[in-house]
N, C-alpha and C positions, 0 to 999 in steps of 0.2 A: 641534451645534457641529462643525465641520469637524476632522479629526485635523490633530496639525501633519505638514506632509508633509514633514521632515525625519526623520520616524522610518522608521527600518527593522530589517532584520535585525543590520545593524552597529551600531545605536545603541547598544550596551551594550558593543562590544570597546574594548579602550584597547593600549598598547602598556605598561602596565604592567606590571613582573615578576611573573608567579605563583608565588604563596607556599606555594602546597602541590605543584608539580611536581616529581617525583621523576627520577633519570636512572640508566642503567646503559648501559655502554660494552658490545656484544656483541661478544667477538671475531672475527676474520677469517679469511682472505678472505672476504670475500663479494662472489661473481657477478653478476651484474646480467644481467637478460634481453638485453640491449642487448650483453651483451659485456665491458663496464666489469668493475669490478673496484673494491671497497672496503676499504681493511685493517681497518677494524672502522667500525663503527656504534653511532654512541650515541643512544637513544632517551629523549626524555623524556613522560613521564604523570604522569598523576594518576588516585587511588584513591577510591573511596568504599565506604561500608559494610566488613563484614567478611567475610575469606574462612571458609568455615566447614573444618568437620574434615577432609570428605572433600573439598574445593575442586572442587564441585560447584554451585556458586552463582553464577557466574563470568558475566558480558555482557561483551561487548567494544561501545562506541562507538567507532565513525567519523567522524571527521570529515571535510567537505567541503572544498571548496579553499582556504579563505582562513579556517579553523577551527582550532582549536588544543585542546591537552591540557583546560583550562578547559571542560569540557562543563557544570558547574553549582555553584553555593556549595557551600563548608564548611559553613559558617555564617551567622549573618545576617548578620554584619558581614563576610564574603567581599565581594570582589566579581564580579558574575552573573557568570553563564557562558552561554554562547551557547547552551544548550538545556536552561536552568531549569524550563520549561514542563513538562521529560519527563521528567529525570532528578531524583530524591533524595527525602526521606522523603516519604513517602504518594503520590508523584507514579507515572505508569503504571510508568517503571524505579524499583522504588521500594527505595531505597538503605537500608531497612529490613530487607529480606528478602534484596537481591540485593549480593553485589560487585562494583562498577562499576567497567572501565578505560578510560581513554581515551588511546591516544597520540597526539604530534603524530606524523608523516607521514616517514617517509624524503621528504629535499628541501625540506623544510619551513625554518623559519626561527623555530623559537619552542620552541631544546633539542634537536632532533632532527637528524643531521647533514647537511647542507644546500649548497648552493653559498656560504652564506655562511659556512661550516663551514673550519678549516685543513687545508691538504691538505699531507701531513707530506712528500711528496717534493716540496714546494716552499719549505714556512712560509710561504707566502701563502693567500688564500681561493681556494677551488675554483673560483667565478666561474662564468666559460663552461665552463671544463674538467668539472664536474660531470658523470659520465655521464649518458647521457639513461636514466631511470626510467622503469618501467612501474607499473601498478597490482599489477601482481603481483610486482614487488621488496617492494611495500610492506606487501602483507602477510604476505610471506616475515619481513620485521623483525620485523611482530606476530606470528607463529607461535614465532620464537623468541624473543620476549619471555614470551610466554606459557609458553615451556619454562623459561626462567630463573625464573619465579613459579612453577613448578608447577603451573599450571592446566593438565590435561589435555583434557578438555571442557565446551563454554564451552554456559551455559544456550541464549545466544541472540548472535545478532550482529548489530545493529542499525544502516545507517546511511541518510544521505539523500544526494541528487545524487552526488556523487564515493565517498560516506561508502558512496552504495547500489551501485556497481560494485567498490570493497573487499568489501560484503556478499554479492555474486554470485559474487566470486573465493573469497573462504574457503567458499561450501557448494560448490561444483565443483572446487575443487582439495585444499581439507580436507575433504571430506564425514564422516569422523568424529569431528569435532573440535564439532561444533554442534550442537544437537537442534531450534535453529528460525532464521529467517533475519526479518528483518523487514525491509523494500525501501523507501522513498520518495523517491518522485519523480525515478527512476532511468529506465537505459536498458540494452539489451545494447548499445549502441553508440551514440555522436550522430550527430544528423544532418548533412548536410549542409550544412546551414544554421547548423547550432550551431558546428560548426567553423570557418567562415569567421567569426564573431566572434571567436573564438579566434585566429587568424589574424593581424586588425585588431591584437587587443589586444598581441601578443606583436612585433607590425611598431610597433607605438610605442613600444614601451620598448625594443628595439633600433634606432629612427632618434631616437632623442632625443641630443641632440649631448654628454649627460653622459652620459651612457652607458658611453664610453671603451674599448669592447670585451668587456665586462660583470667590467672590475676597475676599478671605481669606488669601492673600500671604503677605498681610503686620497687620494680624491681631495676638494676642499671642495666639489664636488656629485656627489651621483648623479642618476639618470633618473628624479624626481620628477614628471616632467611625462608623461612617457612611461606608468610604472607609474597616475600616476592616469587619463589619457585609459584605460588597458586596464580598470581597474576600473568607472571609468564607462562604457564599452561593456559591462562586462559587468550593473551596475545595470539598464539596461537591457531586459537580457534576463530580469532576474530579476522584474520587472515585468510583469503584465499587462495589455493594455488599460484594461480596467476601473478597474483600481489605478491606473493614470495619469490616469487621468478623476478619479476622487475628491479622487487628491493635488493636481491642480494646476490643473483645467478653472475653480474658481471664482474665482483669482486669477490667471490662467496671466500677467496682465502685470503683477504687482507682487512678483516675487522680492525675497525677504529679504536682506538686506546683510551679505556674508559678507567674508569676506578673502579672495578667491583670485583668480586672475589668470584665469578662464577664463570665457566670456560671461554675462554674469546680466540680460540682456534679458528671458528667462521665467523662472517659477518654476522649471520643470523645471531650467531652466541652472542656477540658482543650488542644486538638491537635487544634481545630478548633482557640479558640482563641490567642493559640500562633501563628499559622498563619497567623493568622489578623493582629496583631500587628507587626509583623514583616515584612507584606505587608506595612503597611506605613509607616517604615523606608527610603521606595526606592521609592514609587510611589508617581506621583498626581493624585488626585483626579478627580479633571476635563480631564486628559487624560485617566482614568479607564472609566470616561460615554464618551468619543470621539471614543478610541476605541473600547468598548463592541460594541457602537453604528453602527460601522462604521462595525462588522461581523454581527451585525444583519440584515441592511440594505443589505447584498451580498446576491444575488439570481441569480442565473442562471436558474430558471425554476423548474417545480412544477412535470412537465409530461416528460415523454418517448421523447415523438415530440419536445417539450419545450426545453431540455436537449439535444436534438441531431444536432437542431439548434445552441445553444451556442457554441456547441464544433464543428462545422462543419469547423471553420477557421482554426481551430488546426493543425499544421505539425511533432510536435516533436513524438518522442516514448514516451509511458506511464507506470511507473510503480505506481500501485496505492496500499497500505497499509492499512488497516483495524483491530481492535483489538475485539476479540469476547465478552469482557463484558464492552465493548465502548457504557453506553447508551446516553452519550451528542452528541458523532457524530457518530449514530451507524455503524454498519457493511453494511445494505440494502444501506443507503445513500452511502455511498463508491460501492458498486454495481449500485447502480442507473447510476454514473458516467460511472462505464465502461461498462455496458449495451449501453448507448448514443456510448461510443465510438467505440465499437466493431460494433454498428449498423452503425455508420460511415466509418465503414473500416479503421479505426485506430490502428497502431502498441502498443499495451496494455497487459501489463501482471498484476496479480491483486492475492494477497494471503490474507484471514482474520486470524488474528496469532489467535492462541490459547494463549489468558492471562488472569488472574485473577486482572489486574491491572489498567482495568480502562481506561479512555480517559488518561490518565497520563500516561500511558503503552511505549508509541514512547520513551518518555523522560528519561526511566527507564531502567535499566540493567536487568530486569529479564526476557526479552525473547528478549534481543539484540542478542540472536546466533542464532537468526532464519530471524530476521528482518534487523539488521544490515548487514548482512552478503547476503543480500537481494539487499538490496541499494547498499552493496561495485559490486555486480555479477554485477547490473545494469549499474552503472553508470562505470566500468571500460568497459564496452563494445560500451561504448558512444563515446570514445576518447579523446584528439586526441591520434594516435594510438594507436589503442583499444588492452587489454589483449587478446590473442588467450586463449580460452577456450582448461583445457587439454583434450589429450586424454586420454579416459580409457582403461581398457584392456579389455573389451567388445567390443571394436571398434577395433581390433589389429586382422589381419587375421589371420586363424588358424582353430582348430575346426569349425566343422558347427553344431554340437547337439544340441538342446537345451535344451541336460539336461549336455551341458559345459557354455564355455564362448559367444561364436556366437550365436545369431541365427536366424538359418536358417530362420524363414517366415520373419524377416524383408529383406533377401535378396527375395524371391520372390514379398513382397507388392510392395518393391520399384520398381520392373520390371511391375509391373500390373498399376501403377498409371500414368498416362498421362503425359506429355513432358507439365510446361509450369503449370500444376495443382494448384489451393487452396486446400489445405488442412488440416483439423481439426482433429486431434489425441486425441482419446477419452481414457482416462486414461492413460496419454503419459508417467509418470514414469519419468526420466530424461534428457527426449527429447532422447533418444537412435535413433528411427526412423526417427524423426523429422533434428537431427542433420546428418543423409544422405542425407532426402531429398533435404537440406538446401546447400550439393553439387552442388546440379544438379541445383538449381537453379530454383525454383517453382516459381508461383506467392505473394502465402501466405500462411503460414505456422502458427498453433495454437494449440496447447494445449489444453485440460482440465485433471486436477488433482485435486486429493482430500489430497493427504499428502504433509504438507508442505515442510519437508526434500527432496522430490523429486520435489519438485517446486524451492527450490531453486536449486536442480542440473540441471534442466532446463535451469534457468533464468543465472548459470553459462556457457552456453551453447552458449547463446544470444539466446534464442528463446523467442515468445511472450506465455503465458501458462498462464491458468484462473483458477483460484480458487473453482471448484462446485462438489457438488454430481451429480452423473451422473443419479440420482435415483430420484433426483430431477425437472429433464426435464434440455432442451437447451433453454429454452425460449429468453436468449441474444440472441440469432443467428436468422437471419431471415429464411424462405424458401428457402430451393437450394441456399444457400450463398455461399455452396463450393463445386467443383467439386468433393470430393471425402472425406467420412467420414472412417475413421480407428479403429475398435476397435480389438486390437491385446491384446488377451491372458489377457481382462480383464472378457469376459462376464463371470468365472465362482464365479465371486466375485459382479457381479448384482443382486440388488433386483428384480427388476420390470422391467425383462427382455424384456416382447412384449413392454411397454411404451417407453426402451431406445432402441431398434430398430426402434421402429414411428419415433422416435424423429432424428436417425440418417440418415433416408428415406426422413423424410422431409427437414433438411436442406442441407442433398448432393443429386448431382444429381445419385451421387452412394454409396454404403456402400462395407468396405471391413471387416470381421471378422474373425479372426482367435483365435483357441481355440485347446487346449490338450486335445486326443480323449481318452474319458477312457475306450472305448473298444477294444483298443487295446490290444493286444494277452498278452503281458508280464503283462500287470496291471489285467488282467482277471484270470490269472494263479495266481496270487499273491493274489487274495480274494478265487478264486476257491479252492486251494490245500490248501494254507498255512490259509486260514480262516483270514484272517486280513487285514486294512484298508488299501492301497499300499500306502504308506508314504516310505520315506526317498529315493526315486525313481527316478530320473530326476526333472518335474517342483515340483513332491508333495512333496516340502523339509518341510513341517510342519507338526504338530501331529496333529492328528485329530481333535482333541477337541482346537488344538490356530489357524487355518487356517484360512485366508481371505477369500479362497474359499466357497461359499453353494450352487454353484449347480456345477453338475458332469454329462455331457452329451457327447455323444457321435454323428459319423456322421450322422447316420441312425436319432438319436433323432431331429438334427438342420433340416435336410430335411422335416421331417414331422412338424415341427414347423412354417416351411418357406410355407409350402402347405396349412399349416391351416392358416395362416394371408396373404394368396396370394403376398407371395412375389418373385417374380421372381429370380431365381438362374442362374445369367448369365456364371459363372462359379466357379468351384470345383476344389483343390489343395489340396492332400490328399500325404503326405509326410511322409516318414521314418528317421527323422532325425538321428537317429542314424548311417545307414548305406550312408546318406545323396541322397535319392534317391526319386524320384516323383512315387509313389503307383499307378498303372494303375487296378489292380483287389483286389475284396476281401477288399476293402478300410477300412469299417468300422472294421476289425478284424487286418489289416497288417500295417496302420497307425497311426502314433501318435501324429499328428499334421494335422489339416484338413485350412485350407483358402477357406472362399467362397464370391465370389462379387454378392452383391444380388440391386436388386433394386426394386420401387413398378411394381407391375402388370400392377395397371391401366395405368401408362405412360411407361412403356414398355423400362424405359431410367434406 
């Protein structure tokens, strides 16, 4: 059955009073980046859960630009809140454990003081006069809101789109005020292309002929036509391809019969304009151009260098979120971030989901079980008293095969890797290695993954893990970043195997890899006598034709591989895991498991 494609992220906002918004008037002056000048500011929020003793339990939600204090029910009989999905009892922010606050927005229009707000040296509404807002006015409001509550350090600070450049601003300019940041579907700045929608939308609600100079609040219309054209351009954007195909490709010429005066030749018309209009049931208009404005003006920097300065104050952990058919804040920008930060030496973990849903994907249930479930792994290891990560039964002493539960070469890497080590686990799987070394007590510990389902068993782990193909290069990573790079029993699932051995030479001062020897005696006898592919056998539990694996090498092959690209072979572990014993002769025939620490020639390290 086809979704109705009038649902979206708005389908649950109303312009109805909220009944649990709380407000507090902070007094003045307050400054404004811009220059301006406010004699006080009144904020309104909403609370959930309990602050505890030591008010240490503390999230701050963000809201995006057209979001409100309403981040989720009271109760059942509330009504929703714009990110029910994420917030309150059992959910990843779970308003059981944690005190949630959400306020509306300096400039906002829903309690917070706003252009639609009285401006006392006139007794009129602020209007146009409203000074222009930055992102960083606004959460200067939430810093001192949060002084007025007493919260000193806040668990986490969570927000998405507009929600997530607030999030960037409080770990860079509060860095210790946060212990983690959580990012979606953000940017350090928009593009060029996202602003010129911006642009469009903020040119219709000032050429719209009620408009009046934007003091229209005591006229019988305002810029309704205007404000909804701006919102519909921006539906738009919050859509992706794909999502436009689903909603509307199967009826595109039989739009539903709405009331609105604006074309409903296609579906699409007829979705785009009930959106509109239903956008200016709850909004103003003069806070639609204060805020667009106010995320256009946010820049942290254009470059690498630029970007790794801004974030160089930063103390919290990172986790940063990204949606693959996100083209208003795409996926790169969200990488650009943690590139900067990873170049910083900053605790960061970073996944780009797979969705068909658009910049509106964060807000949406259709790949909450990848994402959400993301944020809950994150920030329960935040604290205070952080979830102990379970254990699995991989981790439970016993077998040492590795064609059972254990294995063995992560008992020997971890004996090979230095007391005290950084180290980068290339294709880490669910942190299995990571979460030993993470005993002993290493310097820095990282990830790279390519499936998300194994990134979130990482990230349930606490460890930091990065989102890339390994095929792709390390280009985040600088030179010799880390004492020690790990690729454990991925390479026969490598494309461009010599590229990701440079690449793990260049950023450790050593490489460890280990891989399943497939000339080993039993798997040899198994093509030789029986004629067929050795499947169902220890690691090769797949058929041949659905394997991750494409290449299939053996000891004798990685030697000669390592001779032709002069790489140094500092040492050889050629294992029998089966009988769980270390192969001293006959290696390439009597072992089935090989480890070798190689480094380059030229430095000899």
């Amino acid at each position: 059955m086809a979704k109705d494609h009038f649902e979206s992220s708005d389908a649950i906002r109303t312009a109805q009073p909220l009944r649990f918004v709380q407000s507090v008037t902070l007094a003045g002056p307050i400054r404004l980046e811009s220059g301006g000048i406010l004699p006080d500011v009144t904020v309104a929020y909403e609370t959930y859960g309990k602050l505890n003793s030591t008010a240490d339990n503390a999230i701050l939600i963000c809201h995006a630009i057209s979001g409100d204090s309403h981040v989720a029910r009271h109760h059942a009989e509330d009504d929703p809140g714009w990110w029910d999905i994420l917030v309150g009892p059992g959910r990843p922010v779970d308003t059981n454990r944690f005190f949630v606050l959400c306020p509306n927005l300096l400039g906002g229009c829903r309690g917070t003081t706003g252009p639609s707000s009285i401006n006392p040296a006139t007794g009129k509404p602020y209007g146009p006069d409203f000074p222009t807002t930055t992102i960083g006015d606004m959460v200067e409001v939430e810093r001192r809101l949060l002084d007025h509550l007493g919260i000193g350090r806040l668990v986490a600070v969570v927000g998405g789109s507009v929600g997530g450049h607030q999030t960037l601003t409080w770990a860079t300019r509060h860095p210790g005020r946060l212990r983690g940041a959580v990012v979606l579907a953000s940017s350090p700045r928009l593009t060029s292309q996202a602003l010129a929608f911006d642009v469009v939308g903020r040119n219709a609600i000032r050429r719209d002929p009620h408009y009046h100079g934007g003091q229209y609040y005591n006229q019988p219309h305002g810029p309704g036509v205007g404000l909804a054209l701006a919102r519909m351009i921006g539906h738009i954007t919050y859509l992706s391809p794909e999502a436009m195909n689903q909603k509307f490709e199967a009826d595109r010429l039989h739009p539903r019969e709405v009331a609105i005066e604006f074309e409903k030749t296609f579906s699409v018309g007829s979705y785009l304009g009930h959106q509109g209009m239903k956008f200016v049931e709850r909004f103003d208009a003069n806070s639609y151009i204060t805020l667009s404005l106010a995320m256009d003006l946010f820049d942290l920097g254009g470059t690498p260098e630029q970007l790794a300065a801004s974030f160089s104050p930063a103390q919290c952990r990172w986790l940063v979120l990204s949606f693959s058919s996100d083209w208003l804040f795409q996926p790169r920008q969200s990488r650009d971030i943690v590139n900067a930060l990873i170049r910083n030496h900053a605790s960061v973990s970073y996944c780009d989901i797979e969705s068909d849903c658009g910049h509106d994907a964060f807000l949406l249930p259709d790949d909450f079980d990848r994402y959400g479930e993301m944020v809950r792994a994150f920030i329960n290891n935040l604290g205070p008293a952080p979830v102990a990560p379970g254990v699995e039964k991989d981790e439970l002493p016993g077998t040492t095969s590795i064609f059972h539960e254990r294995r063995l070469d992560y008992d020997r890497i971890v004996e090979l890797i230095p007391p005290a080590a950084s180290v980068l686990d290339l294709g880490c799987g669910t942190g299995r290695l990571l979460a030993r070394l993470k005993l002993q007590n290493h310097r820095r510990l990282v990830g790279v993954e390519l499936d998300e389902h194994k990134i979130l068993g990482a990230l349930r782990r606490d460890l930091d893990v990065i989102h890339a193909d390994l095929n792709e290069g390390l280009r985040a990573f600088a030179d010799k970043q880390f004492d020690c790079v790990v690729l454990s029993q991925t390479l026969p699932a490598v494309k461009d195997v010599a590229g990701v051995i440079a690449e793990m030479l260049r950023v450790g001062q050593t490489g460890i890899v280990s891989f399943p020897n497939l000339a080993f005696h039993k798997l040899r006898r198994m093509l030789a006598e029986e004629g067929r592919a050795p499947r169902a056998y220890g690691w090769l539990k797949d058929k041949w034709y659905d394997t991750a694996d494409i290449r299939f090498l053996s000891i004798a092959d990685f030697e000669t591989f390592c001779a032709e690209k002069n790489i140094r072979i500092r040492r050889r572990i050629a294992l029998n895991t089966e009988a769980g014993v270390e192969v001293a002769t006959d290696a390439n025939r009597e072992a089935d498991l090989a480890i070798f620490v190689i480094s380059n020639e030229a430095t000899g390290r």
